[in-house]
C-alpha positions as CSV (number, residue, x, y, z in Angstrom):
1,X,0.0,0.0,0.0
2,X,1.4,3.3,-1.1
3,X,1.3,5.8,2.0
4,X,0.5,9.5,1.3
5,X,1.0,11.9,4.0
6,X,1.3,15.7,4.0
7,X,2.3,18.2,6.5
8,X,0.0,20.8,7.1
9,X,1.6,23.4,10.3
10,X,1.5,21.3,13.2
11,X,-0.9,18.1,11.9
12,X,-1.3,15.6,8.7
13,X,-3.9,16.6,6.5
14,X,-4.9,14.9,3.5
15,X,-4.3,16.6,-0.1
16,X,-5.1,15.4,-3.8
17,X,-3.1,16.7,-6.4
18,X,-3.2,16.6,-10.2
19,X,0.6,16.4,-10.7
20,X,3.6,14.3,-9.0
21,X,2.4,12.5,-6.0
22,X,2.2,14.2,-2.9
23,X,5.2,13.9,-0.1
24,X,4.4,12.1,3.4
25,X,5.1,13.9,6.7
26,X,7.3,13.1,9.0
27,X,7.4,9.2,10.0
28,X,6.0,9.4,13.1
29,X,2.7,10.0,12.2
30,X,0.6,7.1,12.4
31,X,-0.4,4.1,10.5
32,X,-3.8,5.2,10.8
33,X,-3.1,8.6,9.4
34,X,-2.1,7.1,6.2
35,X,-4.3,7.7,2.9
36,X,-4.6,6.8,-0.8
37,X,-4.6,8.9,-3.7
38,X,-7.6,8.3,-6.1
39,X,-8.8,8.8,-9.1
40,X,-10.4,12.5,-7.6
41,X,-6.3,14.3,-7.4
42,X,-7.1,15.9,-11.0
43,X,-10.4,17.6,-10.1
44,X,-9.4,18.3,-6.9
45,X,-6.0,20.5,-8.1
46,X,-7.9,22.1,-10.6
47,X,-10.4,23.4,-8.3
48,X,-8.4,24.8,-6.0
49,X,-6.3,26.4,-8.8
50,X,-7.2,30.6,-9.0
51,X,-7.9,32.6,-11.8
52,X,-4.5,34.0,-13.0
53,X,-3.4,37.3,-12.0
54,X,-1.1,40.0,-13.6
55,X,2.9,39.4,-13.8
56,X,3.7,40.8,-9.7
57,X,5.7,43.7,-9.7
58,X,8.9,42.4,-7.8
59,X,9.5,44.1,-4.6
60,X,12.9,45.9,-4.2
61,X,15.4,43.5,-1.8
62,X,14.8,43.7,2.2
63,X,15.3,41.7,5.2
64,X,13.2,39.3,7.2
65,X,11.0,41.2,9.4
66,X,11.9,42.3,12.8
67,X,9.5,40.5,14.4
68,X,8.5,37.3,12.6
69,X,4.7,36.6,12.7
70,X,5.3,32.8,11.4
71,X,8.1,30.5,9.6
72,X,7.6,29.0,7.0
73,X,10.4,26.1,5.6
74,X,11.6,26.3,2.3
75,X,12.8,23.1,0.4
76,X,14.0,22.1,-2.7
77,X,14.7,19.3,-4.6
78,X,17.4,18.7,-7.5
79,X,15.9,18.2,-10.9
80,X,17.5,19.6,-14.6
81,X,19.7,21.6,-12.1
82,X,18.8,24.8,-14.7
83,X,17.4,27.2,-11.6
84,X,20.4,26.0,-9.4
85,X,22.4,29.2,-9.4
86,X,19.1,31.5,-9.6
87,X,18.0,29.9,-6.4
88,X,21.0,30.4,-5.0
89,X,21.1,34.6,-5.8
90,X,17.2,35.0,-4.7
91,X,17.9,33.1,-1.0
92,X,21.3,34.7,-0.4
93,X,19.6,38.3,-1.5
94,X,15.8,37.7,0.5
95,X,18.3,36.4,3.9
96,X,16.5,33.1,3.7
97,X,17.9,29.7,4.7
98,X,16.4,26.5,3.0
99,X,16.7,23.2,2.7
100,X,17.8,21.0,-0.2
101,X,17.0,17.5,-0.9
102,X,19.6,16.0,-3.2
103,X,19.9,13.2,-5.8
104,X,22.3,12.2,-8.4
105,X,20.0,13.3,-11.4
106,X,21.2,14.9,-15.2
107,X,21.4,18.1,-15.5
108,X,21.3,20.6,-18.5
109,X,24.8,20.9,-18.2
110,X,25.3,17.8,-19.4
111,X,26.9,16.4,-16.0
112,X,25.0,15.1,-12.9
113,X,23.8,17.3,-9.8
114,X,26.3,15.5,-7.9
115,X,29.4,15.2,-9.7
116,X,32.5,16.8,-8.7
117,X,31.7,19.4,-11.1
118,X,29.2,20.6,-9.0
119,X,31.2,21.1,-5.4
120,X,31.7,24.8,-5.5
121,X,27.5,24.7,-6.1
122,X,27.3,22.8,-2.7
123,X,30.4,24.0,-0.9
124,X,28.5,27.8,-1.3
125,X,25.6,26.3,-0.2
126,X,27.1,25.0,3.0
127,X,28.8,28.1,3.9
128,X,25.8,30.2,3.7
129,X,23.7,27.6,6.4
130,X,21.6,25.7,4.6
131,X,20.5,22.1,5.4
132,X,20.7,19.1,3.2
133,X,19.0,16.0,3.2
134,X,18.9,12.7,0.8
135,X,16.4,12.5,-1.8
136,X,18.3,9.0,-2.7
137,X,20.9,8.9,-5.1
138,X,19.6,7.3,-8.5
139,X,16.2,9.1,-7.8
140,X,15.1,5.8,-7.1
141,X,10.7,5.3,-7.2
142,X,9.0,3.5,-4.8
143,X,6.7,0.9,-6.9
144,X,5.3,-1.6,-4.0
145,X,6.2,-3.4,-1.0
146,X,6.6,-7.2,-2.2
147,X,5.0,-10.4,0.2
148,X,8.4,-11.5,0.3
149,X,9.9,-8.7,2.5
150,X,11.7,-6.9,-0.5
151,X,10.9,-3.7,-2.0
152,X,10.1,-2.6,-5.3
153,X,11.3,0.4,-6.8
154,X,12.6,1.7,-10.3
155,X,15.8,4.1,-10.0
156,X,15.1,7.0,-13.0
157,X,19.3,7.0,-13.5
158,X,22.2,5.2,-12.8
159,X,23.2,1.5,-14.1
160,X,20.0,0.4,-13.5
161,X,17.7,3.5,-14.8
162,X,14.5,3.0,-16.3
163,X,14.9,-0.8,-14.4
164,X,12.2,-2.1,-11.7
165,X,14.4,-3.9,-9.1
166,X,14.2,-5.4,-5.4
167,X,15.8,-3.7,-2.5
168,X,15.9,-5.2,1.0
169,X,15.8,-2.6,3.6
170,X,19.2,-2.7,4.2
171,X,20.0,-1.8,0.4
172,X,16.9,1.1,0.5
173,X,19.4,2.3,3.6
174,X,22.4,2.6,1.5
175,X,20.9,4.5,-1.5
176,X,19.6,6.7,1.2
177,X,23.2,6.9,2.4
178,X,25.1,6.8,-0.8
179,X,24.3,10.8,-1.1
180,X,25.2,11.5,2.5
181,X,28.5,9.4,1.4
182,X,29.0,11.7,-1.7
183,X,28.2,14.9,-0.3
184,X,30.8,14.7,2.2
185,X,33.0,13.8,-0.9
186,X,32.1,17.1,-2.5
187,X,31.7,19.6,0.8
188,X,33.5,17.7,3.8
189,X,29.9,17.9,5.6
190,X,27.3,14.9,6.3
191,X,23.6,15.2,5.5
192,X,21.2,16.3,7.9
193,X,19.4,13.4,8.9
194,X,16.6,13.8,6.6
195,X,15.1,12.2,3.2
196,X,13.1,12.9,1.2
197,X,11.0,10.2,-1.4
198,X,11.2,10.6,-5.2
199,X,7.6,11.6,-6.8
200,X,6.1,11.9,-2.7
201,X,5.9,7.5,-3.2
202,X,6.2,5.7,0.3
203,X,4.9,2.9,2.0
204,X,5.5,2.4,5.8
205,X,8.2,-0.3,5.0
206,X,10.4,2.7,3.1
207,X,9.3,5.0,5.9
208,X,10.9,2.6,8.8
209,X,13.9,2.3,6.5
210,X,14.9,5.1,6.4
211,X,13.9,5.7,10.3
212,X,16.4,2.6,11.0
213,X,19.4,4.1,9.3
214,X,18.7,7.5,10.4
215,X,16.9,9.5,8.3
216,X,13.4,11.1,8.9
217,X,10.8,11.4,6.1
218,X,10.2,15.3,5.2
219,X,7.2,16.2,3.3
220,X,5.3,19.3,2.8
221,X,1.9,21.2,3.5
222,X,-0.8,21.7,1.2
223,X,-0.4,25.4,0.3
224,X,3.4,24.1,0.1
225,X,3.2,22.2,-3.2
226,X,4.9,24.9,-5.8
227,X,3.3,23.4,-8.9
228,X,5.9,23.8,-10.5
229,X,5.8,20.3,-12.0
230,X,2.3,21.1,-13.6
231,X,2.2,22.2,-17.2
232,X,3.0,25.7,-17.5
233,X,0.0,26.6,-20.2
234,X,-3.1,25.1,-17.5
235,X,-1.2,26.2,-14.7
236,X,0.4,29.6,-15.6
237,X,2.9,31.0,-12.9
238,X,1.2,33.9,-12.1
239,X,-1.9,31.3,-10.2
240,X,0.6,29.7,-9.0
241,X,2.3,32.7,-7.5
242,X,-1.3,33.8,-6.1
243,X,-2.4,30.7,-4.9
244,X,0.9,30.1,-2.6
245,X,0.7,33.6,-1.5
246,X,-3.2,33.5,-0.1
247,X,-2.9,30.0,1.1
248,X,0.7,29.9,3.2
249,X,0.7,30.1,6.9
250,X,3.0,29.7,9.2
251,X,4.6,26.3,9.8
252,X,4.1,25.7,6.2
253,X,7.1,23.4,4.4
254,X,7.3,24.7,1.1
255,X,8.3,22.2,-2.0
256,X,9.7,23.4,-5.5
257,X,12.3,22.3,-7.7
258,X,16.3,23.1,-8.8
259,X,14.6,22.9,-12.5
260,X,12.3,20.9,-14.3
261,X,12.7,19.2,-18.3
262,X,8.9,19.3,-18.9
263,X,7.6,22.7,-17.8
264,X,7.9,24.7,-20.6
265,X,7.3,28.1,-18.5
266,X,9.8,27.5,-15.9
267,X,8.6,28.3,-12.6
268,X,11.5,29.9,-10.2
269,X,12.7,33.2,-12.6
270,X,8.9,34.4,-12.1
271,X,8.1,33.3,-8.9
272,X,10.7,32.9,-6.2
273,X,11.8,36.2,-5.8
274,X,8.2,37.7,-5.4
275,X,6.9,34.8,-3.1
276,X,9.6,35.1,-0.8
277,X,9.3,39.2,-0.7
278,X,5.5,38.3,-0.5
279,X,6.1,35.8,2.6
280,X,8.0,38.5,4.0
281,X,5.9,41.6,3.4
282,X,3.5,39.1,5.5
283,X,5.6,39.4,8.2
284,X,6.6,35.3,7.6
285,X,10.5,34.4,8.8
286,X,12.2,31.3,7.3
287,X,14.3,28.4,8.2
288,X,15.6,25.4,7.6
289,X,14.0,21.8,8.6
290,X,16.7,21.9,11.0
291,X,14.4,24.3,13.3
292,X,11.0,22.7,12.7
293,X,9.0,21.3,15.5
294,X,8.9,18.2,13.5
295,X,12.6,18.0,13.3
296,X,14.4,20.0,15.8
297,X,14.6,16.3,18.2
298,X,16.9,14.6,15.2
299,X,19.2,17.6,14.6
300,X,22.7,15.1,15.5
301,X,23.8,13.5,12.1
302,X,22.8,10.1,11.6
């Protein structure tokens, strides 16, 4: 059984969406808290999807507020890599710490997100505070947990891309671990002790594995989901930029991503700056998933 959990503030909620799968919350939520995607995830996103507004204007630079009146988390995950250095100019110029969920994936450079090639990328990143958890390295899918104890999954890259294979939990540990392995490689730091699961797939035998070896599931709220996976013509950035603005409150994990092949209007050059000015003309703070409630118990390295 596939488990689908979201984090909404301070308690799973349950969200259908029409694009990638939805990320669990944090595994200590319950067994009984766990819920299935259907057939409904397409109407549902569309519904809640606003009318699109005019370009935003975006605000001149500034610092967090004073006097925070919320947090909200900002993650990413790697993808085509194209936004990588944007991202990287928009949180060092809004003040913001995030945190980045890594995997080993191609890039539009030609190279992969975590080759040497990219260690001044992630060396920068480590000096300026952010946190970094595994997003495992081949982007590997979660398919289904098997009668036989194994687990099926299909890594997207890697020897074995495009393959369906059978980990034990001990092998879904090590491709958890095989970024924290490489990072340290590129940066000389280890992994927070975070993961995060490829397309939001789970099941509660992926959720203990990664519990046993040290690494706690991260997932996001509902307002959190970016859309930035969702075609670009139905789901224009301007709605998007609306929708994340009116529904955000505090608490809130945010999800986009470090670039994405398919969306033909790309969602970060439009969007990042002038949600995170928005957040902050709010009076919202940010952080890492280092400080979240959620997460602040497992801040020692796994």
């Amino acid at each position: 059984m596939m488990t689908r959990f979201i984090f909404a503030g301070h308690a799973p909620a349950m969200l259908l969406c029409a694009s990638a799968m939805w990320s669990p919350a944090p595994a200590q939520a319950t067994a009984a808290a766990a819920v299935s995607v259907t057939a409904a995830a397409t109407a549902a996103a569309k519904a809640s999807a606003a009318t699109p507004a005019a370009a935003p204007v975006t605000p001149a630079a500034s610092s967090a507020p004073a006097a925070c009146k919320g947090t909200i988390y900002m993650t990413f995950d790697t993808g085509s890599q194209s936004q990588a250095q944007l991202i990287a100019d928009v949180l060092n110029k809004r003040h913001v710490k995030a945190t980045f969920f890594l995997a080993n994936e191609k890039t539009t450079r030609g190279d992969y997100s975590l080759d040497p090639s990219w260690a001044p990328y992630w060396k920068a990143r480590v000096a300026e505070g952010h946190a970094f958890g595994t997003h495992t390295f081949d982007h590997v899918y979660w398919k289904k947990d098997l009668a036989n104890g194994l687990i099926q999954v299909k890594p997207q890259f890697g020897k074995d891309g495009g393959k369906l294979a059978s980990f034990t939990d001990k092998q879904f540990c090590e491709e958890l671990r095989r970024v924290d392995t490489r990072f340290q490689e590129l940066t000389g730091r280890k992994l927070d002790p975070f993961w995060r699961a490829p397309g939001g797939y789970t099941s509660p035998r992926t959720l203990a594995a990664g519990n046993a070896c040290g690494y706690q599931h991260a997932g996001w709220a509902p307002a959190g989901y970016s859309g930035d996976e969702l075609p670009s013509d139905k789901y224009p950035n301007a709605m998007l930029l609306k929708k994340a603005l009116a529904n955000l409150r505090s608490g809130d994990i945010f999800i986009s991503h470090m670039g994405i092949w398919s969306r033909k209007d790309a969602w970060a050059p439009a969007n990042l700056d002038a949600l995170i000015a928005g957040l902050q003309d709010k009076g919202f703070c940010f952080a890492t998933l280092r400080e979240h409630p959620a997460y602040a118990q497992k801040k020692g390295q796994p």
